[in-house]
C-alpha positions in Angstrom: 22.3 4.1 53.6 25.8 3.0 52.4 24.6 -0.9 52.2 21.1 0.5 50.0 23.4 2.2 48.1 25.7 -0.7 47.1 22.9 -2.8 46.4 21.7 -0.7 44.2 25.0 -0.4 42.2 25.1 -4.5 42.5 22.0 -4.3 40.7 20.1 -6.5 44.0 18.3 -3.7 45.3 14.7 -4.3 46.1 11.2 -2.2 45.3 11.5 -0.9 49.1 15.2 0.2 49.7 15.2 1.9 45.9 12.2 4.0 47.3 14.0 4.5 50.2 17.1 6.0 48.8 15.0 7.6 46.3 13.7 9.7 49.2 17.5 10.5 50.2 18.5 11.7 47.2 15.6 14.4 47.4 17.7 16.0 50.2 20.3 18.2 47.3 22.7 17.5 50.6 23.3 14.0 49.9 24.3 13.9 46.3 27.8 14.5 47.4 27.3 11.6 49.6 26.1 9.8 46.8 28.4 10.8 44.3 31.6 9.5 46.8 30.1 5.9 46.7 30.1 5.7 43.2 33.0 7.2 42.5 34.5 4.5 45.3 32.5 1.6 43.5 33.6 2.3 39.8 37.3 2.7 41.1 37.6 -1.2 42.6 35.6 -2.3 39.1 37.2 -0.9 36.6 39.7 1.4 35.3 39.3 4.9 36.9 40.5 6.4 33.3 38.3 4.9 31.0 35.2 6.3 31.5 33.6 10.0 32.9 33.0 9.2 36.2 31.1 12.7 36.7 28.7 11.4 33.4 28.5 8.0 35.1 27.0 9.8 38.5 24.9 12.3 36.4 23.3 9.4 34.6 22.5 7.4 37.8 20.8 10.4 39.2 18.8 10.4 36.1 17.7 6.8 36.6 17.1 7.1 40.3 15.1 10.1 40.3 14.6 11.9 37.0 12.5 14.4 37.6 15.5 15.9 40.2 17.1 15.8 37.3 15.6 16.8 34.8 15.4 13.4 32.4 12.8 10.9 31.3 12.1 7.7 33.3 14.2 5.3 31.8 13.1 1.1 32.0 16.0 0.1 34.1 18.1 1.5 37.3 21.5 -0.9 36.4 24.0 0.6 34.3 25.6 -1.3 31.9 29.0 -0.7 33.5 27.8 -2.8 36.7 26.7 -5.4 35.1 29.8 -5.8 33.0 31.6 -5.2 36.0 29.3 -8.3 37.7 29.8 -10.4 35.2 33.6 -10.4 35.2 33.3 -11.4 39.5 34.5 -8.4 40.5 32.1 -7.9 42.8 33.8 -6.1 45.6 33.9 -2.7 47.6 31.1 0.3 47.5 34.1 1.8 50.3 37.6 1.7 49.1 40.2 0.2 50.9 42.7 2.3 52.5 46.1 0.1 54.2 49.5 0.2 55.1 50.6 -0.9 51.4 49.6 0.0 48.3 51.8 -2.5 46.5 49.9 -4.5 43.7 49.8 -8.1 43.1 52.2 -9.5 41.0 51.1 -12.7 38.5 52.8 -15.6 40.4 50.6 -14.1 43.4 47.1 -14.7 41.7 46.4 -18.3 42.4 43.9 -20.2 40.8 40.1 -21.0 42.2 39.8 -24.3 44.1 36.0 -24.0 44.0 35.5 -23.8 47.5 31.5 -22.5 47.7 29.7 -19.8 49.8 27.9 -20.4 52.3 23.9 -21.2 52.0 21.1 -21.8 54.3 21.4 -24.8 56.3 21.4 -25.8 60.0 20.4 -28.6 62.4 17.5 -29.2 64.8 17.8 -30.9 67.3 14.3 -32.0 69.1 13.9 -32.2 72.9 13.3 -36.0 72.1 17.4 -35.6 71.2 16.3 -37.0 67.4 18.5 -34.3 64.6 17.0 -33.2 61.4 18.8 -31.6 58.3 17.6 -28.7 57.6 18.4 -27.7 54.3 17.0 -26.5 50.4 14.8 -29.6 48.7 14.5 -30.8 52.3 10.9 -29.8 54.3 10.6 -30.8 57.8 7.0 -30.5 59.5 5.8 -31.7 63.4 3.0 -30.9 65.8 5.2 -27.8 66.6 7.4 -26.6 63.7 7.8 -26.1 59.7 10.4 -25.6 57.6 10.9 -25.2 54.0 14.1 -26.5 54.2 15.5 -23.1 54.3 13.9 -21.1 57.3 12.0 -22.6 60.7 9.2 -21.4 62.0 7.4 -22.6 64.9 3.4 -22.6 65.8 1.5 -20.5 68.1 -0.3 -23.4 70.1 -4.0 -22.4 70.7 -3.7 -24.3 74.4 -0.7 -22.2 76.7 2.0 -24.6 77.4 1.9 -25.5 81.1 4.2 -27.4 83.2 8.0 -28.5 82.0 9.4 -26.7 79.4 10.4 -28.5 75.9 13.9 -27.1 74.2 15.1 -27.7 71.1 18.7 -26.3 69.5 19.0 -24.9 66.3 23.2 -25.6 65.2 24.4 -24.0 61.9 27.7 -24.7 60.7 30.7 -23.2 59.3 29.3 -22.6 55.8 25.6 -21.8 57.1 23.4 -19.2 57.9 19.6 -19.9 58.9 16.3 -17.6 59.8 14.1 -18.8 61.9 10.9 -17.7 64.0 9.8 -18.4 67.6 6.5 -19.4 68.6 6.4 -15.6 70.0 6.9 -14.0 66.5 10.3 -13.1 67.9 12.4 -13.3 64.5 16.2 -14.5 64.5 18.9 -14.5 62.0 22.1 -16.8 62.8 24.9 -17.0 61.3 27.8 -19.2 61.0 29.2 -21.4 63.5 26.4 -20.8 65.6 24.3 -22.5 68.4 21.1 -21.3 70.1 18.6 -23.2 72.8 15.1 -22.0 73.1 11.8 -23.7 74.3 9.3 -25.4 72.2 6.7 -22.8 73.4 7.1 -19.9 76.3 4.8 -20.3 78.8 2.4 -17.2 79.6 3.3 -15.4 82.9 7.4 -16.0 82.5 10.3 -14.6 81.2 10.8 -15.6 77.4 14.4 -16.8 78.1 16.5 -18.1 75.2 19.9 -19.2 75.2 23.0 -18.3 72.5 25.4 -20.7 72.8 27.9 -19.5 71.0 28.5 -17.9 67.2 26.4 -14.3 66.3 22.7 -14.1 66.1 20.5 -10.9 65.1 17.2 -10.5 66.9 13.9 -8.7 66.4 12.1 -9.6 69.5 8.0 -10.0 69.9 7.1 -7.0 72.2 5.8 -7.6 75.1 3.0 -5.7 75.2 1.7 -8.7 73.0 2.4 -11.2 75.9 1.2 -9.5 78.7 4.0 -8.3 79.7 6.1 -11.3 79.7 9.9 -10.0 79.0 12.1 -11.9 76.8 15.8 -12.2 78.1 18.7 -14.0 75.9 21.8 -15.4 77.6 25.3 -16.1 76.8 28.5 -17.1 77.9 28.8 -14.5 81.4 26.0 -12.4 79.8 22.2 -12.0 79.9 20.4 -9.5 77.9 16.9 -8.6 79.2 14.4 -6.7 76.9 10.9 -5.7 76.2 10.2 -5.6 72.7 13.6 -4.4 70.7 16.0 -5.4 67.8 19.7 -6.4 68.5 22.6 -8.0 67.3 25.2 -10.7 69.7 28.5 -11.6 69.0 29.9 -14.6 71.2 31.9 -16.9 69.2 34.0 -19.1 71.2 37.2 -18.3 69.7 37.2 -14.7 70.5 37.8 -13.0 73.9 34.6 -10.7 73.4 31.0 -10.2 73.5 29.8 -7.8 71.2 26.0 -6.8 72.1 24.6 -3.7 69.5 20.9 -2.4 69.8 19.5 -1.6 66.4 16.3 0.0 68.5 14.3 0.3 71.0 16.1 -0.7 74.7 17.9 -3.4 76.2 19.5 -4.4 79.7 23.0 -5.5 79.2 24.6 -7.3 82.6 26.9 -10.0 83.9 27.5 -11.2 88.0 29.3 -7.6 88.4 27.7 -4.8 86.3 24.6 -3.7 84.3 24.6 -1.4 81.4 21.6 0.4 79.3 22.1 0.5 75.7 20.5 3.2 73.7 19.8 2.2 69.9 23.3 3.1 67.9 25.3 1.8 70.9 27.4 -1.4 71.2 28.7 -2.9 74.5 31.6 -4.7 74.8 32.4 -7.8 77.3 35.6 -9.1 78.1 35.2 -12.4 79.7 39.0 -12.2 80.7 37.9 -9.7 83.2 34.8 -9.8 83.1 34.5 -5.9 82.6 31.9 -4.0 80.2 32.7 -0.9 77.8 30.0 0.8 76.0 30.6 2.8 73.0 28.7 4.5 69.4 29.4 2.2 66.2 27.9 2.3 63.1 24.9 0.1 63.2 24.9 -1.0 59.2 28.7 -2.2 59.5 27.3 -4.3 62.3 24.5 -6.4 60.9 25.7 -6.1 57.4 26.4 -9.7 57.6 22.3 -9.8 57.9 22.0 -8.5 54.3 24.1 -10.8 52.9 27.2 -8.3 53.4 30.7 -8.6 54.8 31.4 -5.1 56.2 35.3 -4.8 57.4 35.9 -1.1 58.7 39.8 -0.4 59.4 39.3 -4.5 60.5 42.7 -6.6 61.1 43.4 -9.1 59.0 43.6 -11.7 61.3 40.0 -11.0 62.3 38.7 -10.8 58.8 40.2 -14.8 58.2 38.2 -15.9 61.2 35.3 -14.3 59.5 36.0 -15.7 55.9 36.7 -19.3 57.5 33.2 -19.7 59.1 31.5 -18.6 55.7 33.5 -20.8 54.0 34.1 -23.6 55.7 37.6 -23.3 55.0 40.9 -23.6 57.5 43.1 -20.2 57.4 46.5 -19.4 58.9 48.4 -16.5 59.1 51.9 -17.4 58.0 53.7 -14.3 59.2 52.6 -12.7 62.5 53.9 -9.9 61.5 51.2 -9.1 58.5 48.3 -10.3 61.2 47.1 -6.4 62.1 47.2 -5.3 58.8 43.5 -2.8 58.5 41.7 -3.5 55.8 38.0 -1.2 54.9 35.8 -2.8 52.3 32.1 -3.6 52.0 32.4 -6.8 49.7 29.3 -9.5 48.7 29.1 -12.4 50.7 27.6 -14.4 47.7 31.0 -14.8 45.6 34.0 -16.8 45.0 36.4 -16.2 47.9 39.2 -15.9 45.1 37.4 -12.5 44.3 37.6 -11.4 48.1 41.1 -12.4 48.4 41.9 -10.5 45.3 40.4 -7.5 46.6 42.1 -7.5 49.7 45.5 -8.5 48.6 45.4 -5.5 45.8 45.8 -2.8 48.3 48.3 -4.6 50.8 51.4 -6.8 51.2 50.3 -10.4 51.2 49.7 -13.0 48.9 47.7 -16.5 49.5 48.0 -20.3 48.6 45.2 -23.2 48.9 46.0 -26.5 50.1 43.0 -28.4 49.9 40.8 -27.3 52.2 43.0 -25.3 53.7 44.1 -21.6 52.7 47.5 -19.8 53.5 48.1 -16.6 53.9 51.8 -14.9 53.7 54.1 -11.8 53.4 54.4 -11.0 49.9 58.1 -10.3 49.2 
């Protein structure tokens, strides 16, 4: 709910979720809940003294559901606040940020924007014939097998089985990317950055669906089975192979980290490697370390997960060394850590993936003791003295 929630301050909510947390906020135990978020929001947009922050929340309530409260339907949901707020780029937290230091930036520490972009939906194909196509907006690609708009691929249901050898094509999106795209099952996947996934043309009828993640993160809402007569779908990584019937789930194998992160949004999945097996129930995440090859499974919050998904970055108590790797694949951008000794600094903030990265250094730098420097395409981040 905490993602619907800061959508709907950010003014990008849509008909569905604003129903959805309509139907929340019937529950008189939840307006607290409520309350905190925009209490949290308004404090990382604005000053905290300028405005009654109780009135604010009294008049959101109003918008959101007036007859809880007593008011006229209004026209619009947005208050003027947010979009003022929007408007300046100071698009970041719905969750404050709680770290080591509280120190604020000082001028000489606010560095100018190099116009380095977000990333946008773009990948590569590669056919089983080995040709590549760009896959990108303004650039529609269309064979015996597959369509895209330039901005999502989805493949055919042939009306003859495929027999015989299977046909594979790869689907690479680079640092900077993020791509949707749909199987020939109706199974649905969403990669994102610095990713690589192998899959065939068409399953064939009577085998395991088997798909391949290369490396980089990919979320998946798998065709059930029962559609398929019974034909399982199973996805494989590096010392991994997940095995499911019909299920939504999101991997984490990028080759620069140690770990794969598997967590099941719902429905069931198989989790194994050559030593172990684990069952994953829907809120659960398992974690393999391919230095020993060893599983541990574990309750997360699923939202902070796949926020990336909904166009999110999510960082719960998250180092800062781990939030650069995540920054640098969106966009496209070389970062190092100056001083190892700033590396583990936590940092907790939901923040927009579709904004400068100026705005999400600022955010992060105003509640902790470093400051940053561009060089090119390259981004440097130090102690601040």
């Amino acid at each position: 709910m905490k993602n619907i929630i800061i959508k709907y301050l950010y003014g990008d909510i849509t008909d569905h979720e604003l129903k959805v947390l309509k139907v929340w906020l019937e529950n008189p135990k939840n307006h607290k809940k409520f309350k905190k978020q925009v209490r949290l929001f308004y404090l990382v947009n604005d000053r905290p003294t300028s405005h009654n922050l109780d009135k604010i929340y009294t008049e959101l309530m109003a918008k959101i559901n007036p007859t809880s409260m007593h008011k006229k339907k209004t026209r619009t949901y947005i208050p003027m606040w947010v979009k003022y707020a929007a408007a300046a780029c100071v698009i970041v937290a719905a969750t404050y940020v709680y770290t080591e230091s509280l120190s604020q930036p000082t001028a000489e520490d606010v560095i100018s924007d190099t116009d380095i972009p977000f990333g946008t939906d773009k990948a590569t194909l590669t056919l089983s014939n080995g040709a590549s196509v760009s896959l990108e907006k303004g650039k529609p690609f269309k064979n015996m097998f597959v369509e895209s708009n330039g901005e999502q691929l989805v493949y055919k249901k042939q009306s003859t089985p495929t027999t015989g050898e299977i046909e594979y094509n790869y689907l690479t999106i680079p640092r900077g990317g993020q791509f949707y795209m749909q199987m020939d099952d109706g199974t649905k996947v969403w990669l994102n950055s610095e990713s690589k996934i192998k899959y065939p043309v068409n399953f064939i009828p009577g085998q395991t669906r088997m798909v391949e993640l290369i490396y980089g993160e990919a979320y998946f809402d798998v065709s059930e089975s029962t559609k398929h007569n019974g034909d399982a779908f199973a996805l494989k990584t590096n010392e991994q192979t997940i095995t499911v019937l019909g299920t939504e789930f999101n991997v984490k194998a990028y080759r620069d980290e140690t770990e794969i992160l598997t967590t099941l949004v719902k429905g069931s999945i198989e989790v194994g490697n050559s030593i172990e097996n684990e069952l994953l129930q829907p809120g659960q995440q398992s974690k393999l370390s391919q230095s020993d090859n060893t599983f541990k499974v574990y309750a997360v919050q699923v939202d902070d997960e796949i926020a990336w998904r909904d166009g999110m970055f999510s960082f719960i108590n998250k180092p800062l060394k781990d939030i650069m790797k995540v920054l640098s694949r969106w966009y496209d951008l070389d970062i190092a850590i100056a001083d190892p000794d700033i590396e583990n600094i936590g940092f907790t903030g939901v923040l927009n993936k579709k904004q400068s990265i100026v705005n999400i250094l600022e955010a992060i730098q105003s509640t902790n003791n470093m400051k940053y420097q561009f060089n090119n395409k390259s981004l440097i981040i130090k102690k601040r003295e």
